[in-house]
C-alpha positions as MATLAB code, in Angstrom:
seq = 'XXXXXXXXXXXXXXXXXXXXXXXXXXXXXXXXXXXXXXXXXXXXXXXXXXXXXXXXXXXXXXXXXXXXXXXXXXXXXXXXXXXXXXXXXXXXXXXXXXXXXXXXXXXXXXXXXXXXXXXXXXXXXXXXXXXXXXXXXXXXXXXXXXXXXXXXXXXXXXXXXXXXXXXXXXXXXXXXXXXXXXXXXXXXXXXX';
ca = [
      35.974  107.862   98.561;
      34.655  106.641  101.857;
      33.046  103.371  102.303;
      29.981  104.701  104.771;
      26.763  102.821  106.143;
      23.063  103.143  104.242;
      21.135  106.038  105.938;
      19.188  105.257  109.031;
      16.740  107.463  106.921;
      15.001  104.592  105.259;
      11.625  103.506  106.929;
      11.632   99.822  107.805;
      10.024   97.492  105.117;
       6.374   95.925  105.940;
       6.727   92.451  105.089;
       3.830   90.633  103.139;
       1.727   88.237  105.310;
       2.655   90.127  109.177;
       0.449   88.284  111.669;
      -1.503   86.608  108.424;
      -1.579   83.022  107.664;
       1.486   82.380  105.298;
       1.341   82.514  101.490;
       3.570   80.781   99.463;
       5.124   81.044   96.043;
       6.015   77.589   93.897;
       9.395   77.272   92.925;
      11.638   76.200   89.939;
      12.511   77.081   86.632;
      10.159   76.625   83.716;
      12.498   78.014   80.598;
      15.405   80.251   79.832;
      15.203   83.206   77.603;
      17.801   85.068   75.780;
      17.416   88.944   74.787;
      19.808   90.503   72.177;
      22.242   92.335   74.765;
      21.091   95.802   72.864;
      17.264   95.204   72.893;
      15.429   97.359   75.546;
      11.812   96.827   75.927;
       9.729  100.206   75.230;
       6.806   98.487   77.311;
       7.472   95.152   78.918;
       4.037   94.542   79.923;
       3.136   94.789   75.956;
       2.579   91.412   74.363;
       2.474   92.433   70.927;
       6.117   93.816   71.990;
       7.418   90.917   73.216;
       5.531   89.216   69.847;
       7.615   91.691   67.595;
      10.676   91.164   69.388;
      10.139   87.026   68.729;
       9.442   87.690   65.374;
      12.788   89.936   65.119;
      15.119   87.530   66.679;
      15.289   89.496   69.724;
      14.007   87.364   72.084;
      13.697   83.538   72.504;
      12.796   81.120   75.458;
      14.137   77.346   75.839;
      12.432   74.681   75.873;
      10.043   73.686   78.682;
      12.625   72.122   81.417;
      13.776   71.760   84.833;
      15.860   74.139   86.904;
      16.763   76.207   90.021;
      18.009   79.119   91.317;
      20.536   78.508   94.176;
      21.717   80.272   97.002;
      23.812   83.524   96.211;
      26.831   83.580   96.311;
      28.877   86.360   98.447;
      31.881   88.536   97.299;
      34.046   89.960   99.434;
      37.129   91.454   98.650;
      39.956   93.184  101.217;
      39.770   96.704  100.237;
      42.258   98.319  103.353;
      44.668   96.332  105.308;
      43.302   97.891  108.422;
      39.953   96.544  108.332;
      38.214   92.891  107.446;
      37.071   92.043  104.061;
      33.850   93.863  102.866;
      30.698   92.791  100.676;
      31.954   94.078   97.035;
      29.291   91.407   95.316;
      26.777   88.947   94.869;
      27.089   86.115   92.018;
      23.839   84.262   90.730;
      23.926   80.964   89.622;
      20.880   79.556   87.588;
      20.803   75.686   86.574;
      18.391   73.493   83.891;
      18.111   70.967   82.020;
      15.772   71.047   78.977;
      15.221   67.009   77.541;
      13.354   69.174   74.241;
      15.154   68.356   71.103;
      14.494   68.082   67.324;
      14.562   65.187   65.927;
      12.936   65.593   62.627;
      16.122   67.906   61.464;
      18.518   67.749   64.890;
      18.884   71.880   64.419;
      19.079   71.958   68.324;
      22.602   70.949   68.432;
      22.935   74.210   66.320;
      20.552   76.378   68.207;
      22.184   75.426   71.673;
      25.631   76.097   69.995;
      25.090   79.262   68.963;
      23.464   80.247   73.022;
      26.527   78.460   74.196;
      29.636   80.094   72.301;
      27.513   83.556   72.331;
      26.570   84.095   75.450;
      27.921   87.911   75.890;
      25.842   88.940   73.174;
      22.826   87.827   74.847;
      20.773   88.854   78.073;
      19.026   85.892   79.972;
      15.991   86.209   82.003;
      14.139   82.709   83.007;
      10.207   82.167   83.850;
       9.725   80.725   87.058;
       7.071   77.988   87.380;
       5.133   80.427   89.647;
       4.237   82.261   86.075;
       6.420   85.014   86.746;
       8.968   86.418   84.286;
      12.396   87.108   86.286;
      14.385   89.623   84.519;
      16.330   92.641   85.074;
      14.850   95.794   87.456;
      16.167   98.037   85.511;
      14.677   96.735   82.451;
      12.672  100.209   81.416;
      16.364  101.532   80.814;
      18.564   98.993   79.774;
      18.048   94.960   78.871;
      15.500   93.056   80.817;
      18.168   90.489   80.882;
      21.146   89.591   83.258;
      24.495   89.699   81.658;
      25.949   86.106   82.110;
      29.848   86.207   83.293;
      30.183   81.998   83.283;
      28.291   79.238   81.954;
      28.544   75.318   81.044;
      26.121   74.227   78.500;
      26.381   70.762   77.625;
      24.636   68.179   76.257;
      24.745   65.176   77.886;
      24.282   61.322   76.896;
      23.746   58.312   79.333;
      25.059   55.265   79.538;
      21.514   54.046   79.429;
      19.603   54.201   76.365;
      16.635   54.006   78.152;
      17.016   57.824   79.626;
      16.843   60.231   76.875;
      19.460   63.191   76.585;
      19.283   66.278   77.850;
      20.593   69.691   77.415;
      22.381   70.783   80.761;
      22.653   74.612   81.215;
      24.206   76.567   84.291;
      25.000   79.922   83.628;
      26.307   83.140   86.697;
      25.705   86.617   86.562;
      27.034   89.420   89.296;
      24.066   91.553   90.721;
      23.932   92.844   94.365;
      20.015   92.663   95.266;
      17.158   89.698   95.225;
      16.204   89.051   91.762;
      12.721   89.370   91.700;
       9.693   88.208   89.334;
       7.180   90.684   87.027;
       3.814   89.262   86.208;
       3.172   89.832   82.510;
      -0.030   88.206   81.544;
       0.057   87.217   78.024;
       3.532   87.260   77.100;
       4.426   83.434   77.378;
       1.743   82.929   74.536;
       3.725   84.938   72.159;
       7.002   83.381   73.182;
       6.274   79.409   71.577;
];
């Protein structure tokens, strides 16, 4: 199979804001949300689906917390001897820290457990403090969520009893392409 160039056939994107005063998006990480690997939305814009899919164990969010989505990460492997390494890959890394805990029965350390040591039977998406809900775009045919291939999820004490504990999360996932946000008004309130 030969490795070609995309078409020259593709018109050339119009950017957002061309000659317009600049408009801005905030960043960071508001939660984390897992979807069963084998749920697939019928309507992701649907609330009362997203409500149904809470109520089934589904889908869950973290924790309000703090977190980021770094710089991707390039692949490149050496596919023919005669020619330089190529772009085979990209690898997302997403980081938080959630300081939300339960301290009436402590079932967190059970709750983050279970995310932690079952991670490939889950999907993650995350919502972005801009309100958006950044999940898979080709969520109308398979999971909304990203398949994780690493993680660390920790939880981690101080020295200082003063600073309070915190879960810290940083989970990777391979997909070649910008991940990009969906506005789905509503949804959050059925996700508490």
């Amino acid at each position: 199979m030969a490795l070609c160039a995309t078409s020259c056939a593709v018109d050339v994107p119009v950017f957002p804001n061309a000659g317009c005063e600049i408009e801005t998006r905030k960043s960071g990480i508001q939660y984390l949300g897992l979807i069963k690997c084998d749920y697939v939305f019928s309507d992701i814009t649907d609330p009362t689906e997203w409500a149904t899919a809470v109520a089934a164990n589904q889908v869950h969010i973290t924790t309000e917390g703090i977190g980021a989505k770094p710089e991707t990460t390039k692949v490149s492997q050496k596919l023919s001897s005669c020619r330089p390494e190529q772009k085979v890959g990209e690898t997302h890394t997403v980081t938080f820290r959630t300081y939300g805990v339960d301290k009436a029965t402590n079932t967190d350390f059970a709750i983050h457990n279970t995310a932690k040591n079952n991670l490939g039977a889950y999907r993650l998406f995350w919502i972005g403090c801009d309100g958006l809900f950044y999940v898979h775009p080709d969520y109308a045919s398979e999971s909304a969520g990203f398949q994780v291939s690493e993680n660390k999820w920790d939880y981690i004490m101080n020295e200082d009893s003063n600073e309070p504990a915190f879960y810290d999360i940083e989970v990777s996932f391979d997909y070649i392409g910008i991940v990009g946000g969906v506005a789905l008004p509503g949804v959050l309130d059925d996700l508490g």
